[in-house]
C-alpha positions as a Markdown table, in Angstrom:
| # | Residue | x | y | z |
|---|---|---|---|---|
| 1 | Unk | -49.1 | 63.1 | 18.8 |
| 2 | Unk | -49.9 | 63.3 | 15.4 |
| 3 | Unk | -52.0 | 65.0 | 13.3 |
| 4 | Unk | -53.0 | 64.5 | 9.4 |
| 5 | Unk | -54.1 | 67.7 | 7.5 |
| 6 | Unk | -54.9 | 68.2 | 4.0 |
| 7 | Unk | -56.1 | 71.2 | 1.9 |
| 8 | Unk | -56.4 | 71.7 | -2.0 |
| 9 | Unk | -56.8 | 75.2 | -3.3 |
| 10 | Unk | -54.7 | 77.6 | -5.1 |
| 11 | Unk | -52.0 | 80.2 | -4.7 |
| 12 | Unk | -49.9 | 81.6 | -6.8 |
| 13 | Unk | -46.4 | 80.9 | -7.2 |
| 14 | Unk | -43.6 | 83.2 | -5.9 |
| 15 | Unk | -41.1 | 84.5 | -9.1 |
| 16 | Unk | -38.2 | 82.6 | -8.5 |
| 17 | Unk | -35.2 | 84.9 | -8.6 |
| 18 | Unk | -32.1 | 83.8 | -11.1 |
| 19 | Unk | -28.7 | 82.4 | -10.2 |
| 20 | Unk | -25.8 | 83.1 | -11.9 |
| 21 | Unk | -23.4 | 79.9 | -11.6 |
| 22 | Unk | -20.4 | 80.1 | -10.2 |
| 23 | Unk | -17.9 | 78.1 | -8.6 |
| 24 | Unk | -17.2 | 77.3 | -5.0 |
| 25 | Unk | -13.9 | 77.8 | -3.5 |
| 26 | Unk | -12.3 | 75.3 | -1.0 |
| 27 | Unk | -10.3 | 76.1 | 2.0 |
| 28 | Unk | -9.1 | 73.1 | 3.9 |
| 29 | Unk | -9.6 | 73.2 | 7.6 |
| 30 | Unk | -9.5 | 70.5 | 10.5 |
| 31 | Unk | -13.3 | 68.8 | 10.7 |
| 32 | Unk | -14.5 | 66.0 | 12.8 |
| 33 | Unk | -14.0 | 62.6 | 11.3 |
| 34 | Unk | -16.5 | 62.2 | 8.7 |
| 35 | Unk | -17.7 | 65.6 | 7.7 |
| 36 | Unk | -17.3 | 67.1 | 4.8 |
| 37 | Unk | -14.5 | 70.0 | 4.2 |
| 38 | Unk | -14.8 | 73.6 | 4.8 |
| 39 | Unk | -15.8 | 75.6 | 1.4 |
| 40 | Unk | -17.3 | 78.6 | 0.1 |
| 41 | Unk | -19.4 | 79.6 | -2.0 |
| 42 | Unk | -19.2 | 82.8 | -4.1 |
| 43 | Unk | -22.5 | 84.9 | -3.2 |
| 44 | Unk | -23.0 | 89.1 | -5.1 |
| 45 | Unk | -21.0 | 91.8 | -3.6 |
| 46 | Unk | -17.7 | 89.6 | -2.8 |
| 47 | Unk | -19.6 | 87.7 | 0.3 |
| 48 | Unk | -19.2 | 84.2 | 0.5 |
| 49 | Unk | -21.0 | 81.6 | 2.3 |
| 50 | Unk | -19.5 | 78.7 | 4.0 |
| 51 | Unk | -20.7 | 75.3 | 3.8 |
| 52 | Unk | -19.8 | 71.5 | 4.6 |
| 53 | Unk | -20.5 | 69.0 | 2.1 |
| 54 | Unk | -21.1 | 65.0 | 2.7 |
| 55 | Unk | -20.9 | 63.1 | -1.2 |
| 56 | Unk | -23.4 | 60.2 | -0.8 |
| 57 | Unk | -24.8 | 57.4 | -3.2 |
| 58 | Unk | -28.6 | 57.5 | -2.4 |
| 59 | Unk | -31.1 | 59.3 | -3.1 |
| 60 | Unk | -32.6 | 61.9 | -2.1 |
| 61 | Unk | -29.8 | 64.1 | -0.6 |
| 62 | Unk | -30.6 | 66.2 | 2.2 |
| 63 | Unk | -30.1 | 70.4 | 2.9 |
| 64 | Unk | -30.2 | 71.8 | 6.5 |
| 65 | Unk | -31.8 | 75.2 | 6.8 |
| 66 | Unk | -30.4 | 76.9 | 9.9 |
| 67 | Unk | -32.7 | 79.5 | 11.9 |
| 68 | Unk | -32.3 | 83.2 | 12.6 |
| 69 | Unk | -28.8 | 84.2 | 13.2 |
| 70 | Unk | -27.8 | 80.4 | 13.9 |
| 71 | Unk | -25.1 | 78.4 | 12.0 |
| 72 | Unk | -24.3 | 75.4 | 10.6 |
| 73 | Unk | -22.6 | 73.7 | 13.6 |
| 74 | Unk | -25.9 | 73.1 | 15.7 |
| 75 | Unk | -26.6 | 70.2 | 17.5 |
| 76 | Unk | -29.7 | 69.2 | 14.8 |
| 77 | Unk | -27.6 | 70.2 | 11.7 |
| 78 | Unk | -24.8 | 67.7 | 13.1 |
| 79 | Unk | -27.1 | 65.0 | 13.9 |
| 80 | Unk | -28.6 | 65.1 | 10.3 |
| 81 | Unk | -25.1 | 64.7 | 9.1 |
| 82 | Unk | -24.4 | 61.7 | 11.2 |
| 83 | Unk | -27.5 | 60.4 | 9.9 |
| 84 | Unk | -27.1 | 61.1 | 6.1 |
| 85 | Unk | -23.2 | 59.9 | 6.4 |
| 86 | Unk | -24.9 | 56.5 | 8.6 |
| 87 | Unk | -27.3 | 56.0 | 5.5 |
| 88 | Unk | -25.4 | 56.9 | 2.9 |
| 89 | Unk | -27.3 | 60.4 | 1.5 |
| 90 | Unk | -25.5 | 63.3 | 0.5 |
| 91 | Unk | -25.9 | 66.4 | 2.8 |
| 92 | Unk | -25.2 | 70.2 | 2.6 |
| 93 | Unk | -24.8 | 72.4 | 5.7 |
| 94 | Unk | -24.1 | 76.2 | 5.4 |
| 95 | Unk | -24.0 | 79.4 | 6.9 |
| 96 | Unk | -26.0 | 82.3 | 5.2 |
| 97 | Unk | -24.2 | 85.7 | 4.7 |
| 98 | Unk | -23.1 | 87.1 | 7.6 |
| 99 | Unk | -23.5 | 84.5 | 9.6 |
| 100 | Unk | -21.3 | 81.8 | 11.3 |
| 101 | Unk | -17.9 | 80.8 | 9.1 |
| 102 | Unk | -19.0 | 82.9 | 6.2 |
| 103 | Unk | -16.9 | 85.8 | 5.1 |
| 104 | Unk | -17.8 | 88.9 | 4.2 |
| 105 | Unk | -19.4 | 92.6 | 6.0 |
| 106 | Unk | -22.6 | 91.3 | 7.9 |
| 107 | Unk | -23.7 | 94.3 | 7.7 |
| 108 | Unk | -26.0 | 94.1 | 5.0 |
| 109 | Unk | -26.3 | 97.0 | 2.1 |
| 110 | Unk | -29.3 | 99.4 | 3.1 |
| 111 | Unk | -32.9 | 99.0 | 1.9 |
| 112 | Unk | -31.6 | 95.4 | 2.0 |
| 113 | Unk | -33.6 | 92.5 | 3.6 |
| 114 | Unk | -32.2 | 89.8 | 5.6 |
| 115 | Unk | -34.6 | 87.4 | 4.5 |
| 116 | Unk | -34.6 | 87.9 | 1.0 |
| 117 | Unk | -30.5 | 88.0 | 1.3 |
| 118 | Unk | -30.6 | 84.7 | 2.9 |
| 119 | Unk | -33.4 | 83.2 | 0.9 |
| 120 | Unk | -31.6 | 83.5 | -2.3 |
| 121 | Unk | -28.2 | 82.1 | -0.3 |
| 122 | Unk | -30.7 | 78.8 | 0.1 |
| 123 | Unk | -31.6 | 79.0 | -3.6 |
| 124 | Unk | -27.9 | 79.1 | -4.6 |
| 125 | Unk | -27.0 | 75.9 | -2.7 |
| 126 | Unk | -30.2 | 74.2 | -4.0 |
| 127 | Unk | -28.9 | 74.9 | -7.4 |
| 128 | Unk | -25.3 | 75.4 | -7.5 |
| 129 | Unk | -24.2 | 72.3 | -4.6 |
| 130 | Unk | -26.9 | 69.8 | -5.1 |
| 131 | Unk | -28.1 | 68.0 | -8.1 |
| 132 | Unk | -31.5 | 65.7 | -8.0 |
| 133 | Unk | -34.3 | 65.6 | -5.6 |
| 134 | Unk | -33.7 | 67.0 | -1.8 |
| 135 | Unk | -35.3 | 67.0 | 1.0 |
| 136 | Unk | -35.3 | 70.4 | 3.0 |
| 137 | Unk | -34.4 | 70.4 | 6.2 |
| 138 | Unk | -35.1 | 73.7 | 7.9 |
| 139 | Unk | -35.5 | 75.2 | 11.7 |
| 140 | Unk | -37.0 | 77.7 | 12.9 |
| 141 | Unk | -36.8 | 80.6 | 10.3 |
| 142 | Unk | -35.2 | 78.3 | 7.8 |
| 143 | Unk | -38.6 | 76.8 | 7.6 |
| 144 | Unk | -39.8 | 79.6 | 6.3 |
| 145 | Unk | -37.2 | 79.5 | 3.4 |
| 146 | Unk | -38.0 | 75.8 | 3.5 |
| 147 | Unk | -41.6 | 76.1 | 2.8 |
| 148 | Unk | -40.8 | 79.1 | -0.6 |
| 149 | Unk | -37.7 | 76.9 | -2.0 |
| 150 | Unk | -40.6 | 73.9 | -1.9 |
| 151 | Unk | -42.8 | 76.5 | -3.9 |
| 152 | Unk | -40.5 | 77.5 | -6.6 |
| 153 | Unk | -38.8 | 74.4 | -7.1 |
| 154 | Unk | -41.2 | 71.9 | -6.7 |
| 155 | Unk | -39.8 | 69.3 | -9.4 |
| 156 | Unk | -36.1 | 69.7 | -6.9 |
| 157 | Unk | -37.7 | 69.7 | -3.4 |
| 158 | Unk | -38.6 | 66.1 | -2.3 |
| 159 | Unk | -40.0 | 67.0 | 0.9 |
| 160 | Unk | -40.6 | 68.7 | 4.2 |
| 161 | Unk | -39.0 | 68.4 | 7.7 |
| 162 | Unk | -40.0 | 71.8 | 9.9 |
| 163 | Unk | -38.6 | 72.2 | 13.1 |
| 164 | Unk | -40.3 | 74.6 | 15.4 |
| 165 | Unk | -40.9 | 76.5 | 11.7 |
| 166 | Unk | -41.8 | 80.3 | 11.5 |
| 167 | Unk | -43.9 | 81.4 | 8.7 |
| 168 | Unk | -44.2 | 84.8 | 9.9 |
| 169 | Unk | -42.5 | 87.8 | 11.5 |
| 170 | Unk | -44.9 | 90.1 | 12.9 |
| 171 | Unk | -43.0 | 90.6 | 16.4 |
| 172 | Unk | -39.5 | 90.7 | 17.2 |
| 173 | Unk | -37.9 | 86.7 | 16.7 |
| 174 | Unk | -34.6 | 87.2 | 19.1 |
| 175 | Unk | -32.1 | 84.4 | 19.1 |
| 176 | Unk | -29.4 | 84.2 | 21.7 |
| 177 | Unk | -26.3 | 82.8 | 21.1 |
| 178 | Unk | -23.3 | 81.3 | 23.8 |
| 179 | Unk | -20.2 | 81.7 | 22.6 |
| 180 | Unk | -18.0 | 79.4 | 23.9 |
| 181 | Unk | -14.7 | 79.9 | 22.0 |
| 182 | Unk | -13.4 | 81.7 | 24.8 |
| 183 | Unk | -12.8 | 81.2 | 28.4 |
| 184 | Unk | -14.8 | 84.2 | 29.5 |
| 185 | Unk | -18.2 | 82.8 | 28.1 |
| 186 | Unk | -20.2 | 85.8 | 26.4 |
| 187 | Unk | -24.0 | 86.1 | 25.3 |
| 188 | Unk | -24.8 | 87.7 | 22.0 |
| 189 | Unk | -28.4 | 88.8 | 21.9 |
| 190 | Unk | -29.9 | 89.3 | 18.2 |
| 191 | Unk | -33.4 | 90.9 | 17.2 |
| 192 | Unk | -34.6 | 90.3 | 13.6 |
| 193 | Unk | -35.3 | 94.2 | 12.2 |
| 194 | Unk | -38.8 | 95.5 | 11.5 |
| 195 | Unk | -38.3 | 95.8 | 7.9 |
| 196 | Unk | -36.8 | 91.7 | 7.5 |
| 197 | Unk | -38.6 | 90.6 | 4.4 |
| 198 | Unk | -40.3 | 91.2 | 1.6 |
| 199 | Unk | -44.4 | 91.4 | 2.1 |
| 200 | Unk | -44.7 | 89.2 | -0.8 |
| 201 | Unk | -43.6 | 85.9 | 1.4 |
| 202 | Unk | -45.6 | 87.2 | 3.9 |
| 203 | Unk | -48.5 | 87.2 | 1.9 |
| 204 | Unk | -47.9 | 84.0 | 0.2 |
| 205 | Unk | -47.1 | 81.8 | 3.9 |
| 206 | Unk | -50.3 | 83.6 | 5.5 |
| 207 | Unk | -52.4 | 82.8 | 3.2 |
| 208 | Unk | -55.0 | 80.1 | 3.6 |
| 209 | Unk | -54.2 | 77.9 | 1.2 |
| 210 | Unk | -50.1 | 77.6 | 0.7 |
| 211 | Unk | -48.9 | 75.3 | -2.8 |
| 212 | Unk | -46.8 | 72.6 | -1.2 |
| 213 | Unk | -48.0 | 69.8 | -2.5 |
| 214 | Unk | -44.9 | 67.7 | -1.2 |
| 215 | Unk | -44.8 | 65.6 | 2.0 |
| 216 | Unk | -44.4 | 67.4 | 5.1 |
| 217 | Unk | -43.2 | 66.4 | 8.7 |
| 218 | Unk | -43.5 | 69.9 | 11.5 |
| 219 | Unk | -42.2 | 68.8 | 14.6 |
| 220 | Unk | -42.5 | 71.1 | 17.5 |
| 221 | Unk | -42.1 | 71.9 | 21.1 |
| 222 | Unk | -45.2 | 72.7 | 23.2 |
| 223 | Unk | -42.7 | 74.9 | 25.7 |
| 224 | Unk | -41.7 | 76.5 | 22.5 |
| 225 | Unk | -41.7 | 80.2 | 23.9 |
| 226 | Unk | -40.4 | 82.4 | 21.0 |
| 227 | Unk | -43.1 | 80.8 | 18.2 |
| 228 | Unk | -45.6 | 79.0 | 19.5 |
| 229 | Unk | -46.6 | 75.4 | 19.1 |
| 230 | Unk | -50.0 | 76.2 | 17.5 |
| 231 | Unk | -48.8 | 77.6 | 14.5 |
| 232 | Unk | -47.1 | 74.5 | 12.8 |
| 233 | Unk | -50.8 | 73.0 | 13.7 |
| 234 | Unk | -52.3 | 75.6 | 11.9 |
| 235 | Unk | -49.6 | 75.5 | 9.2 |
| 236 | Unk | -50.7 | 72.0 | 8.5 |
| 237 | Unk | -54.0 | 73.0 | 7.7 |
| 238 | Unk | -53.3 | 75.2 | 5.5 |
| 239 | Unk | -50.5 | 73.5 | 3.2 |
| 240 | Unk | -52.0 | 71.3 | -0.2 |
| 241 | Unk | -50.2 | 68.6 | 0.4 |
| 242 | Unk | -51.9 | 65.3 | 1.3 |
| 243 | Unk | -49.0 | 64.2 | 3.1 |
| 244 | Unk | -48.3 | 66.2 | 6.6 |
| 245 | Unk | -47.7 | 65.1 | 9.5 |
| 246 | Unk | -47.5 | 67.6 | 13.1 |
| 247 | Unk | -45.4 | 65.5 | 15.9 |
| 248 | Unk | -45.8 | 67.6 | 19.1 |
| 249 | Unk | -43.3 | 66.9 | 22.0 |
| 250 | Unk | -44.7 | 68.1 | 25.1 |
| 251 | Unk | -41.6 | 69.0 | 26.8 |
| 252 | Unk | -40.1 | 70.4 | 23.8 |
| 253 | Unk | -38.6 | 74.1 | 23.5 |
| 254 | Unk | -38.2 | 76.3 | 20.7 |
| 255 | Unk | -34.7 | 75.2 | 19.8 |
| 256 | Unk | -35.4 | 71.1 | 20.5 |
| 257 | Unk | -31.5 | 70.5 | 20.5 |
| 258 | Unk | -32.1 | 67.7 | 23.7 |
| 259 | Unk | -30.9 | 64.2 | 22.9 |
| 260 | Unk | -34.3 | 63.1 | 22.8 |
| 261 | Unk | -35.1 | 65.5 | 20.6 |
| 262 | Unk | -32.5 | 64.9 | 17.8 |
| 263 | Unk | -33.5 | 61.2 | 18.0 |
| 264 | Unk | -37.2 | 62.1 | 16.9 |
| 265 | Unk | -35.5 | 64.6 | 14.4 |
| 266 | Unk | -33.7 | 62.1 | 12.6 |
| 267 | Unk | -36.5 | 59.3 | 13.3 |
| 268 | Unk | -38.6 | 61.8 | 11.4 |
| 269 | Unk | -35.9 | 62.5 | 8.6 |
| 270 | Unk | -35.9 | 58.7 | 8.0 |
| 271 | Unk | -39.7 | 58.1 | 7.9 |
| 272 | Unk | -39.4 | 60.7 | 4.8 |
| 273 | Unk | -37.1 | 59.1 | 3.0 |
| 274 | Unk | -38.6 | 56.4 | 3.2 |
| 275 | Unk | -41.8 | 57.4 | 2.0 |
| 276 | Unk | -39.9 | 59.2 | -1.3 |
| 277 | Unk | -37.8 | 56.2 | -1.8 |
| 278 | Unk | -41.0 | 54.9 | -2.7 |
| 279 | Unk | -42.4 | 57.6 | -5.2 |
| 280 | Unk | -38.9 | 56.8 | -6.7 |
């Protein structure tokens, strides 16, 4: 199913925060064949984040956004990287601090907010790992940070692919993770905090008329239990772009990681870069 929205009004833009350059580290480790090395990238407070990078020769490259508490090594951040490595597009992975193969305390300092923490750990790969258009990737929460990166750096951010995409965090968002590294399988259960991010995202991704002017693709799950289907419609009607498009897979859940799934994912990924190969 899809549905073709498009709004005009104004809103104004967020103040985008400033990155000091710096360079990444590398640490070798084993990878699969094809993917890019193990690195890390210097962050404030002597945290790094971890990330995998794929060099490619077309454009536009492509940056996956994980969700809450998730990691680089999901099933859709993998298949995007078969796809970009198929194709021949550059692609960044990564972990935001605290999370995944990133080092450093995740225990974040107090009065901190995740959000904003891991928001500016998306700005940092935009600017300090990427060069030239991208397109934004981002699930779940990370299309949240998807949607403000597309704000502030409109002349970077080529377009939009939301999957299952939160723009807000009014109730508890609890991801569980399997960990499967060991033989005794365990569950870790995460619940974002009441105080997660700053009221001035909130403000900008609820209001009724949102400045992304770029395409857009929201793909979502109608058994999608933790955020509901309904709100990447009524997303859609609320972003300025004339380009958006809202693919709803009936059997879908919340974390659309199903074989099925990640074909439409990347089906989707290559109807957009398509389209800005175009505008190029």
């Amino acid at each position: 199913m899809l549905i073709q929205k498009w709004m005009a009004s104004t809103c104004q833009l967020l103040p985008r925060s400033l990155a000091v350059p710096v360079q990444s580290k590398t640490r070798t480790t084993f990878t699969m064949s094809g993917a890019g090395q193990l690195q890390y990238l210097d962050r404030p407070g002597g945290h790094k984040i971890s990330y995998r990078k794929t060099e490619g020769f077309k454009s536009p490259g492509v940056i996956f956004l994980p969700g809450f508490m998730s990691n680089m090594n999901g099933g859709k951040a993998l298949a995007v990287e078969r796809y970009c490595q198929h194709h021949g597009h550059s692609y960044v992975r990564f972990d935001y601090q605290g999370c995944g193969e990133s080092i450093g305390d995740p225990e974040l300092a107090a009065g901190t907010r995740a959000f904003d923490v891991w928001k500016t750990d998306a700005q940092a790969v935009l600017d300090q790992l990427t060069s030239g258009p991208q397109i934004l990737v981002g699930s779940s929460m990370g299309g949240a940070i998807m949607l403000l990166l597309a704000i502030e750096n409109p002349t970077r951010v080529q377009a939009l692919l939301g999957v299952s995409t939160a723009v807000t965090f009014d109730k508890p968002l609890t991801y569980t993770e399997d960990n499967v590294s060991t033989q005794a399988s365990t569950t870790n259960e995460y619940v974002t905090p009441k105080d997660f991010w700053d009221k001035k995202y909130q403000r900008c991704l609820m209001s009724d008329s949102i400045p992304v002017t770029q395409p857009v693709c929201l793909i979502h799950g109608m058994q999608d239990d933790t955020i509901s289907y309904m709100t990447s419609v009524d997303l859609s009607k609320r972003l300025q772009s004339k380009h958006v498009d809202v693919v709803l897979r009936k059997e879908g859940q919340h974390r659309m990681s199903k074989r099925e799934d990640l074909a439409l994912l990347v089906q989707c990924l290559g109807n957009l870069l398509s389209l800005s190969n175009s505008k190029l």
